[in-house]
ZAFIKE-587490 format. One record per residue (C-alpha): y, z, x. Coordinates in steps of 0.5 Angstrom, whole numbers. Example, Ala and Ser with C-alpha at 12.3 -4.5 7.8 and 13.67 -1.06 7.14 Angstrom:
PT     y     z     x
PT    -9    16    25
PT    -2    14    27
This chain:
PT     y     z     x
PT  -136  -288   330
PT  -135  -280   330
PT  -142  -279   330
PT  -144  -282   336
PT  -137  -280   340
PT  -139  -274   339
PT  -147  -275   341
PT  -143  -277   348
PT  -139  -270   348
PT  -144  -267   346
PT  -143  -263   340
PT  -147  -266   334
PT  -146  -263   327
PT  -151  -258   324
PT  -153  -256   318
PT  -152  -249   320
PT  -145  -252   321
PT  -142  -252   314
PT  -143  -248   309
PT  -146  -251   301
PT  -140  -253   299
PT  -139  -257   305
PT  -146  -260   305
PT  -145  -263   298
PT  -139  -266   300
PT  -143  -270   305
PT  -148  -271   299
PT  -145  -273   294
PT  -140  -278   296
PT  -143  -285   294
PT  -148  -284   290
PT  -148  -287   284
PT  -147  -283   277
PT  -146  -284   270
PT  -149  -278   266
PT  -144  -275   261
PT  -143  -269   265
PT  -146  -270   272
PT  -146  -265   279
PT  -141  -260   279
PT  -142  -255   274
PT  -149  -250   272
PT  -153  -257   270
PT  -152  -264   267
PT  -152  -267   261
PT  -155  -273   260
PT  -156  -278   255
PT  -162  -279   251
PT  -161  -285   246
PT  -169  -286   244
PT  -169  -278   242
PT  -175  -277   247
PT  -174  -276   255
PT  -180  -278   259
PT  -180  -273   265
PT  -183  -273   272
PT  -183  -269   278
PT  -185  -271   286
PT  -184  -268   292
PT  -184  -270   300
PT  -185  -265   305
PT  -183  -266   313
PT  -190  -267   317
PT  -194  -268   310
PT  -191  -273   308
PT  -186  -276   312
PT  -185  -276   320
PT  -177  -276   322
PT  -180  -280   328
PT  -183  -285   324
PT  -177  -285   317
PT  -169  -285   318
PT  -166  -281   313
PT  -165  -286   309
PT  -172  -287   309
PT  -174  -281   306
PT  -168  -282   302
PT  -170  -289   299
PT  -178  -286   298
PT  -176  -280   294
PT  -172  -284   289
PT  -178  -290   289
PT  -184  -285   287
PT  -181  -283   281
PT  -178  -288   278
PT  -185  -291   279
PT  -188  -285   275
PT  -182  -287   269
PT  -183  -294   270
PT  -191  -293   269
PT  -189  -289   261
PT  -186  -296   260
PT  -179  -292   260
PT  -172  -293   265
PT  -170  -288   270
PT  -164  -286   266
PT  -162  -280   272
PT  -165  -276   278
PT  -164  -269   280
PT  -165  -268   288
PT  -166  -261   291
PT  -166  -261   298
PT  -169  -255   303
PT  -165  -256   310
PT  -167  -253   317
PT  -161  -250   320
PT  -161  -255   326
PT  -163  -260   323
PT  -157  -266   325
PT  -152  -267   320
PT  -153  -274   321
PT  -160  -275   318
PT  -157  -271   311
PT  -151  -277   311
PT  -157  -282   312
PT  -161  -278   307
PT  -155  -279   302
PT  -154  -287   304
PT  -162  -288   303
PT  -162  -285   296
PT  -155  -288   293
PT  -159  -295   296
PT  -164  -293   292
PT  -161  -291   285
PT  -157  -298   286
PT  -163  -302   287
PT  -167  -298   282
PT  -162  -297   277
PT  -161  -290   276
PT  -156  -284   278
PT  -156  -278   280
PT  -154  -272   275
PT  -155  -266   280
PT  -160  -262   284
PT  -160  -256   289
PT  -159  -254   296
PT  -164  -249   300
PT  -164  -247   307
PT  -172  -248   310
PT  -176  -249   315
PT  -177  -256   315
PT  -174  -261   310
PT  -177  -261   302
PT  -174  -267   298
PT  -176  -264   290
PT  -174  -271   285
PT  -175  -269   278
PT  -173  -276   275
PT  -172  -278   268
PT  -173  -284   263
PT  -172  -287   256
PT  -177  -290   252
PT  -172  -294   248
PT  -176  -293   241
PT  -182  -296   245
PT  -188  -292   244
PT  -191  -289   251
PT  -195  -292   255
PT  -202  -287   257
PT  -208  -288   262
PT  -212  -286   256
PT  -212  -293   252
PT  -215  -297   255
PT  -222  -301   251
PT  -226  -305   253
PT  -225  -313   253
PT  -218  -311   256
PT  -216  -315   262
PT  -214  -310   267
PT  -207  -313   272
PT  -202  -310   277
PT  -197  -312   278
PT  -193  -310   286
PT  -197  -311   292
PT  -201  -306   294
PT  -205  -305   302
PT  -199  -306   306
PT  -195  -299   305
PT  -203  -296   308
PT  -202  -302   313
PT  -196  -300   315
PT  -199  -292   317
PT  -204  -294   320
PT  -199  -298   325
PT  -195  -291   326
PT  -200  -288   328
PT  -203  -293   333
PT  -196  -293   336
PT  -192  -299   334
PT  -185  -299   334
PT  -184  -306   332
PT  -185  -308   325
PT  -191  -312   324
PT  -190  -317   318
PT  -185  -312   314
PT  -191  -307   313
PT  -186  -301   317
PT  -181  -303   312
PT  -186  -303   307
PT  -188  -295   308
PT  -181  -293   310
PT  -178  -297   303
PT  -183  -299   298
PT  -180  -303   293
PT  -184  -301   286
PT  -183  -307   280
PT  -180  -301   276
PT  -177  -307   271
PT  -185  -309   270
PT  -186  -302   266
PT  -182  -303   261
PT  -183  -311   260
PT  -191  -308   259
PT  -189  -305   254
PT  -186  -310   250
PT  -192  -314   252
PT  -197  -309   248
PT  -200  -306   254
PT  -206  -301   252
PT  -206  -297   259
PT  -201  -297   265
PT  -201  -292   270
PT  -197  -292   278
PT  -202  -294   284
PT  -200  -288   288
PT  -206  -285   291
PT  -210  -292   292
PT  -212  -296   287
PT  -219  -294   287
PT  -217  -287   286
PT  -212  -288   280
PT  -217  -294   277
PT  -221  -289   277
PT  -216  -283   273
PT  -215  -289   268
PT  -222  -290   267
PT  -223  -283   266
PT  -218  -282   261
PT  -220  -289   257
PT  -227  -287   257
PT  -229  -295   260
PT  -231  -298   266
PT  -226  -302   270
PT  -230  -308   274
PT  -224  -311   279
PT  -225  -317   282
PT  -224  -319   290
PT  -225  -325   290
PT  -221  -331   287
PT  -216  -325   284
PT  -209  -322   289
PT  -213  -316   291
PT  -217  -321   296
PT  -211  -325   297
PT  -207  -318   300
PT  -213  -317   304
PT  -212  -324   307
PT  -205  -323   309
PT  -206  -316   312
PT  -212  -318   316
PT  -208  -320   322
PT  -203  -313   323
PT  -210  -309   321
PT  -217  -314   322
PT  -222  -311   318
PT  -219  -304   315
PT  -215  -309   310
PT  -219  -308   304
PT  -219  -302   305
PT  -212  -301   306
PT  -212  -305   299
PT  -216  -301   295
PT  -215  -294   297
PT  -209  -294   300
PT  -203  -292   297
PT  -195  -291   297
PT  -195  -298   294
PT  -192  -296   288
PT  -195  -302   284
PT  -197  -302   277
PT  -203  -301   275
PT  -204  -304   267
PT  -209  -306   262
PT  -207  -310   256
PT  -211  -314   250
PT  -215  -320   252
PT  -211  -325   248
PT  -203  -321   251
PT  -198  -326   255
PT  -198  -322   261
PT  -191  -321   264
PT  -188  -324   270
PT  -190  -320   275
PT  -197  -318   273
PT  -203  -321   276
PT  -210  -320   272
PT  -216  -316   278
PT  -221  -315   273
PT  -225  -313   266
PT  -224  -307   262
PT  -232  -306   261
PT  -235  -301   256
PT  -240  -295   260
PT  -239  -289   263
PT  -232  -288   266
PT  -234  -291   272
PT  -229  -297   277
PT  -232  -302   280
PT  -231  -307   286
PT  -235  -314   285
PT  -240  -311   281
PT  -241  -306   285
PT  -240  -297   284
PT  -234  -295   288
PT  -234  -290   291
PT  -228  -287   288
PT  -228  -280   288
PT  -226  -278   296
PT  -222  -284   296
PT  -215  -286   296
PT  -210  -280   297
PT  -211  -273   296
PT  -206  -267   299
PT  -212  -262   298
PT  -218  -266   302
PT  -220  -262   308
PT  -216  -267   314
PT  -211  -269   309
């Protein structure tokens, strides 16, 4: 390959190398697009069948986020598309397009953008969605923005806040292995253990399952991306109910199980308050057919917004995923 000929002559492409036009065209090629009009002019035109557009926003900061000794381009790439459409998929919509804008440090190596484009175009394929435009900036250390959006298809929105009591409150996805993952980088693995690397670097939401949830009559649907305490905790609150998750006899002990040989006894925790999975937290009427995928883990209770673990309180606040937590 060129790249690694010219790794060995010692002349490895910059971003500083190349002005903006010369960046896109190593962007662009191979991502996939089927907007009306997509990148090229001042902004794309996008269609918008159902009269409504669900919109989300995410964005992956270098050394907060991601580490690049830890996540390939391509990683990062498949990251940013995951965690939005996620959020689109937890509204009960299909990821309909992506802008991505991208800051870039000047000697930042052209081979991690080439790796970035591959990992997002993978992505969209997987999830299938396009992208439609973005931006480009020069900066201190990489910045992903993605600001995704959906189409409801005449289905009305699934929110946090309407969950009742007598729902039963289900998942679908995995959750534990993306925090397991971490905590392995952290301790120094380099070797996989059991997926869970891959795992953080590429979650996989089930963003079909965000749709077909609101075919099935789901109240409440939201995606687990700060631990499931935490977000069960956000659901309970905008519900007004308790939700009373089970461990045993339910997939959230089952996932505990499979971690515990890579993480021993943080396996629970990773499960409930880990997060990254991208999994889909629903509720739905005691008498719904649950959708493939999904899984009960527990009871939508009346009482004061409140979430607990085998009958007891969880300690929700200060659990889970916080950017703005002292130590975060």
């Amino acid at each position: 390959m060129q790249q690694e000929r010219d790794v060995r002559a010692g002349r490895v492409e910059r971003v500083a190398d190349l002005d903006e036009a010369g960046l896109l065209e190593r962007l662009l090629p191979g991502l996939p697009t089927r907007a009306l009009l997509g990148p090229g002019d001042d902004a794309a035109l996008v269609a918008a069948p159902d009269g409504r557009v669900v919109a989300t926003t995410d964005v992956l900061v270098e050394r907060r986020d991601f580490r690049r000794d830890w996540s390939s381009g391509a990683d990062v790439g498949w990251k940013a598309v995951a965690q939005n459409v996620a959020d689109v998929a937890a509204m009960g919509a299909s990821s309909t397009g992506l802008l991505v804008s991208l800051g870039l440090p000047g000697e930042l190596e052209l081979s991690w953008v080439e790796s970035f484009a591959e990992g997002l175009g993978a992505a969209c394929r997987a999830f299938g969605t396009v992208v439609v435009g973005g931006d480009l900036s020069s900066a201190d250390e990489v910045v992903v923005a993605v600001t995704a959006l959906g189409d409801l298809a005449g289905r009305a929105a699934l929110l946090r806040s309407g969950a009742g009591p007598g729902d039963v409150v289900a998942v679908a996805g995995t959750l534990g292995r993306s925090a397991a993952g971490l905590l392995l980088l952290q301790e120094g693995a380099r070797e996989d253990v059991d997926g869970l690397l891959a795992a953080h670097r590429r979650p996989v939401p089930p963003v079909a399952a965000g749709p077909a949830a609101a075919r099935a009559g789901a109240s409440a649907l939201m995606d687990v991306s700060d631990g499931l305490l935490r977000d069960a905790g956000r659901l309970a609150a905008a519900s007004g109910v308790v939700l009373a998750l089970r461990t045993e006899g339910t997939a959230l002990g089952r996932w505990s199980g499979e971690l515990t040989s890579a993480v021993g006894a943080r396996a629970l925790t990773c499960v409930l308050t880990g997060g990254e999975d991208h999994a889909l937290l629903g509720c739905f009427p005691a008498a719904a057919a649950l959708p493939e995928g999904f899984e009960v883990v527990g009871r939508v209770l009346a009482g004061e917004p409140a979430v607990l673990v085998d009958g007891a309180p969880a300690a929700v606040r200060g659990t889970g995923w916080d950017h703005f937590a002292p130590g975060s």
